[in-house]
C-alpha positions in Angstrom: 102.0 125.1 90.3 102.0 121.6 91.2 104.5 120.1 93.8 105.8 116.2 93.0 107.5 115.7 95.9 109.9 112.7 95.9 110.5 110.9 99.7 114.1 109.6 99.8 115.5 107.4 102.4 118.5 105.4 103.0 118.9 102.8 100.6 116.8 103.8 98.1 116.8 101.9 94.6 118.3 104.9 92.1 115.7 103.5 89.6 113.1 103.8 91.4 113.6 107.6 92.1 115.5 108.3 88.7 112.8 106.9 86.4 109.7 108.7 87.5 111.4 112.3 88.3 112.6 112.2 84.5 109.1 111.8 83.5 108.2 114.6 85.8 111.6 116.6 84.4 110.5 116.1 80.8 107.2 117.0 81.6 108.4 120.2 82.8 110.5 121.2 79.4 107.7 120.4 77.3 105.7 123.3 79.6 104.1 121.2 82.5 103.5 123.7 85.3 105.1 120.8 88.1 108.0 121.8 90.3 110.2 118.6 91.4 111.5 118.8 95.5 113.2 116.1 97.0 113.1 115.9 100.6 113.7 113.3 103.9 114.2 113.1 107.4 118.3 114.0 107.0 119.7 115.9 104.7 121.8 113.1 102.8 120.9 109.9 102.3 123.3 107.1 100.5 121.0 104.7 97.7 121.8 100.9 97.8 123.9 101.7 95.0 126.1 103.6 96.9 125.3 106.9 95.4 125.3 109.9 98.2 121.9 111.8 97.4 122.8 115.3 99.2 120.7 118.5 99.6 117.4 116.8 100.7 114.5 119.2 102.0 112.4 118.8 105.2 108.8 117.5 104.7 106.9 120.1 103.0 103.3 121.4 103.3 101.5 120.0 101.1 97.7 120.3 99.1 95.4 119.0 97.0 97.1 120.5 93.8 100.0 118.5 94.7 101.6 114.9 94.4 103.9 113.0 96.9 105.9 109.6 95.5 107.7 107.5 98.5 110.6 105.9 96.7 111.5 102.2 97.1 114.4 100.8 99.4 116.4 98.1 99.7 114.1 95.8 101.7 116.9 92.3 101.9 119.3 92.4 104.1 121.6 89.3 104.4 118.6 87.2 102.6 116.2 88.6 105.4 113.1 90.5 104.7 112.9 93.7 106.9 110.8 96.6 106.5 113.2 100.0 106.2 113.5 102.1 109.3 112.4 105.2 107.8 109.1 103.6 106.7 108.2 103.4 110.3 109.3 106.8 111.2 106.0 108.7 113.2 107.2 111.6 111.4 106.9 110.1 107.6 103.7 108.5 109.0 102.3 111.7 110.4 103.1 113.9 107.1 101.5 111.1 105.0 98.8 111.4 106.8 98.1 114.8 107.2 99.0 115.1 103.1 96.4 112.3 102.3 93.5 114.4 104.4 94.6 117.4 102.6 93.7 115.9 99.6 97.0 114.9 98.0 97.6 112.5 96.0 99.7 109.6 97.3 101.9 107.4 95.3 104.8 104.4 96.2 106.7 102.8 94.0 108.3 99.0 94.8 109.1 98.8 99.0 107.6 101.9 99.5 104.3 100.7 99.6 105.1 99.5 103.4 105.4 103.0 104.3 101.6 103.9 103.0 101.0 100.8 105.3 102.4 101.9 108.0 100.8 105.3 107.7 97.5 103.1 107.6 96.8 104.7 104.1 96.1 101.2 102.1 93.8 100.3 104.8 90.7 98.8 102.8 92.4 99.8 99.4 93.4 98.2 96.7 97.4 97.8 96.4 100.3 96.3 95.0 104.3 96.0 95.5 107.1 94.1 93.9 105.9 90.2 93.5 108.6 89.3 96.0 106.7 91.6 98.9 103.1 90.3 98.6 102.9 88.0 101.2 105.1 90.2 103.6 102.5 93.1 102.8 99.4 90.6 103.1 100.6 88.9 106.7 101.5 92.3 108.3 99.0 95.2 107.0 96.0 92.5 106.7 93.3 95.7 105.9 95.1 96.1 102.6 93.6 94.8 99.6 96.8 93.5 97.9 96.9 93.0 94.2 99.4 90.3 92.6 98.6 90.9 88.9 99.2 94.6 87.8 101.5 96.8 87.2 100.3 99.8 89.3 96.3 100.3 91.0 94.4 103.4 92.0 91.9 103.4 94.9 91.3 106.3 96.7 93.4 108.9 96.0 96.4 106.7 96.9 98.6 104.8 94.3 101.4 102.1 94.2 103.4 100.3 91.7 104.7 96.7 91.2 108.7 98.6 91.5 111.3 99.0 89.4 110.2 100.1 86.1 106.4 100.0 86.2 107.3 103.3 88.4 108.1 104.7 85.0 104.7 103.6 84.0 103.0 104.7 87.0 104.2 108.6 86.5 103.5 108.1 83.2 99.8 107.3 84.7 99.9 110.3 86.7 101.0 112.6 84.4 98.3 111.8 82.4 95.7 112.4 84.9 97.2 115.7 85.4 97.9 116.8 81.7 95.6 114.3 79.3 97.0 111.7 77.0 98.1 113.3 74.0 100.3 115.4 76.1 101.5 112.3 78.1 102.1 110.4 74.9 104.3 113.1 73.2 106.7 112.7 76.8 105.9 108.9 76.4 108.0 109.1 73.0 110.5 111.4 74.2 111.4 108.9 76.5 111.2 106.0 73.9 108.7 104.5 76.4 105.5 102.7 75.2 102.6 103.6 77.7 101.2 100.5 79.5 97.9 100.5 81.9 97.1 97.8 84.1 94.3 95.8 84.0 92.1 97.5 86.0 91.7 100.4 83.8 89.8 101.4 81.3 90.8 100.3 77.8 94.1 102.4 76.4 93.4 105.4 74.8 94.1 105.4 70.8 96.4 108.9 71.6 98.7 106.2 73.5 98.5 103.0 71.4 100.6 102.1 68.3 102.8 104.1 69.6 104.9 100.9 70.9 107.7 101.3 67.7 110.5 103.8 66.9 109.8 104.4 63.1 109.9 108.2 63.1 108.3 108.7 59.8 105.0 106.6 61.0 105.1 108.9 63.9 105.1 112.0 62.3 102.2 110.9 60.0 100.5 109.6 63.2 101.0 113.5 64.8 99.9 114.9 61.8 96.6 112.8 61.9 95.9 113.7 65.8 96.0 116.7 64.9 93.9 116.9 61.9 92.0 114.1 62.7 88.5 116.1 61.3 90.0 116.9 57.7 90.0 114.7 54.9 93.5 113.8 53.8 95.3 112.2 50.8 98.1 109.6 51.3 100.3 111.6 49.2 100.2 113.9 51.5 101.2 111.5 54.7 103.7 110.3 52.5 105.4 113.8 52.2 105.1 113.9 55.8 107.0 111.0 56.5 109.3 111.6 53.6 108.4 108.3 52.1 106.3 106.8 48.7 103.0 106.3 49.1 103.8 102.1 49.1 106.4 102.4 51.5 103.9 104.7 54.2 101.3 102.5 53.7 103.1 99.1 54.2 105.4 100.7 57.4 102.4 101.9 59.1 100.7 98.8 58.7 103.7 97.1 59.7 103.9 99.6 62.6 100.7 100.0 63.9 98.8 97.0 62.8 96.6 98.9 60.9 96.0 101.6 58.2 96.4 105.2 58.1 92.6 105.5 57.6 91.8 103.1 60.1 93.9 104.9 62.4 92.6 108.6 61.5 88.7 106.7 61.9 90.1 105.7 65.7 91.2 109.4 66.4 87.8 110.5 65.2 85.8 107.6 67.4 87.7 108.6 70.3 87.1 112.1 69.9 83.4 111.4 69.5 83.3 109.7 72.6 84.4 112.6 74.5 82.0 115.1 73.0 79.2 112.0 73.5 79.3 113.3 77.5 77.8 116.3 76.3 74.1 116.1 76.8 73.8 119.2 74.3 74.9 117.6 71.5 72.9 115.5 68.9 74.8 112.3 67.2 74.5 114.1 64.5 76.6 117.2 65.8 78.7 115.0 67.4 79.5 112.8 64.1 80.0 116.7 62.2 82.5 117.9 64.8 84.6 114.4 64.4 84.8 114.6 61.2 82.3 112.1 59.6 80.4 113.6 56.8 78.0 111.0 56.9 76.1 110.1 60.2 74.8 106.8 59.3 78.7 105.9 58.6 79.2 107.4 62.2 76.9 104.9 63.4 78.3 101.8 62.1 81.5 102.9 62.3 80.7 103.5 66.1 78.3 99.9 66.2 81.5 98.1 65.0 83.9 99.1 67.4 82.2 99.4 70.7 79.3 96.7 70.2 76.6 99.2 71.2 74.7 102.3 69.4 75.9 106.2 70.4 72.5 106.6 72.1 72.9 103.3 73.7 76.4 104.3 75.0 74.6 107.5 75.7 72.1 106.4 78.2 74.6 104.4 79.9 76.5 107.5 80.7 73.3 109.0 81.4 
């Protein structure tokens, strides 16, 4: 089982907590195998909303399998800048750094990203924080590689978020490195969230996009393909699915998705390709079979078109 272990501290943002455990809660009634543990250097803590956070546990062991996300706190007080007091405890600094070597993963969200500082964890990483922290971060932790245009960055086994709500996005991130996207999308939904990378990762994958809209009917049909996205299907049968006419699916879903269900069920299928392309021990022709395409030559344009490069081109690369 895997341990997300939330670090709360006086003054913490209720947001910045709140939004990322639900992801991590949800994740857990859909069947994620995550147990969620709260813990500080005192027992209660109050949030800068003025909510009394009570039963907090002492700093746990922690391993590899595991996850730890230092909440954001209140960082202006009377219009001056100053770093929280708890983010410059030795013992917060100690754990984090014993966790890191361990091999856990290390996450902030907003503020909290002066507490990896201070634990020297974003030294020589890339970073971020809330826009109104970069130059505070850049003048005082000056081996930190601070980034001003994303909404959360990897490096190292240690991430951080811009605050508020990209910490949504950010355990949204994580889940999916922990559970793969088609399960991340499905709590994405539940949560009426559309899933947004930053720039600095690969391009989204097509189990998260066009999945930005709350037309239920289009995402039923849009289950139904992931799912089946190898068989051949009729739109009268999408259209029972949705419990719509044929007209009326095929307009909404282009309305809703920006593009066709066929173009869409061809995506699933090039994106399921690509996968079984790291295999060295499978022809393109196998590969094409097993996604669907009858036709291997159509596989290859298909594949051409969208990525600008052959599947044996795309092959060697990976090579």
């Amino acid at each position: 089982m895997t341990k997300i272990v939330f670090v709360v501290s006086k003054h913490i943002h209720l947001l910045d907590l709140a939004g990322p455990a639900q992801v991590f809660h949800v994740a857990i009634e859909h069947g994620a195998d995550f147990s969620l543990h709260y813990v500080g250097m005192e027992q209660e803590a109050v949030s800068a909303q003025g909510l009394l956070l009570g039963g907090l546990e002492p700093f746990p062991q922690t391993s590899s399998n595991d996850i730890i996300i230092v909440v954001g706190a209140q960082i202006f007080y009377e219009r001056k800048l100053k770093t929280p007091a708890a983010y410059q405890s030795p013992e917060l600094k100690t754990w984090l750094q014993t966790s890191y070597k361990a091999g856990t993963l290390i996450a902030s969200v907003c503020s909290a990203a002066l507490a990896l500082a201070e634990a020297q964890l974003l030294d020589g990483k890339r970073c971020t924080t809330h826009w109104r922290l970069f130059k505070h971060l850049q003048k005082h932790y000056p081996k930190a590689k601070v980034q001003e245009t994303v909404l959360f960055t990897e490096d190292q086994g240690v991430i951080t978020s811009a605050g508020v709500a990209s910490g949504i996005d950010m355990a949204l991130y994580i889940l999916e490195k922990s559970c793969g996207p088609v399960f991340t999308a499905k709590i994405a939904r539940d949560l009426v969230i559309y899933f947004r990378r930053n720039g600095q990762q690969n391009q989204q994958s097509i189990y998260l996009q066009h999945r930005g809209h709350l037309h239920m009917g289009v995402h039923r049909v849009q289950d139904y393909l992931l799912d089946n996205a190898s068989k051949s299907i009729m739109l009268d049968e999408l259209a029972s699915i949705a419990n719509m006419s044929v007209r009326n699916l095929s307009r909404s879903f282009k309305e809703h998705t920006g593009l066709t269900p066929l173009q869409y069920q061809q995506s699933l299928r090039l994106e399921h390709a690509a996968n079984l392309l790291e295999n060295p021990n499978l022809s393109i022709e196998t590969i094409a079979e097993q996604s669907g395409f009858q036709d291997p030559r159509h596989f290859r344009r298909l594949w051409q078109r969208q990525y600008g490069q052959s599947p044996s081109e795309v092959r060697k690369q990976l090579g």
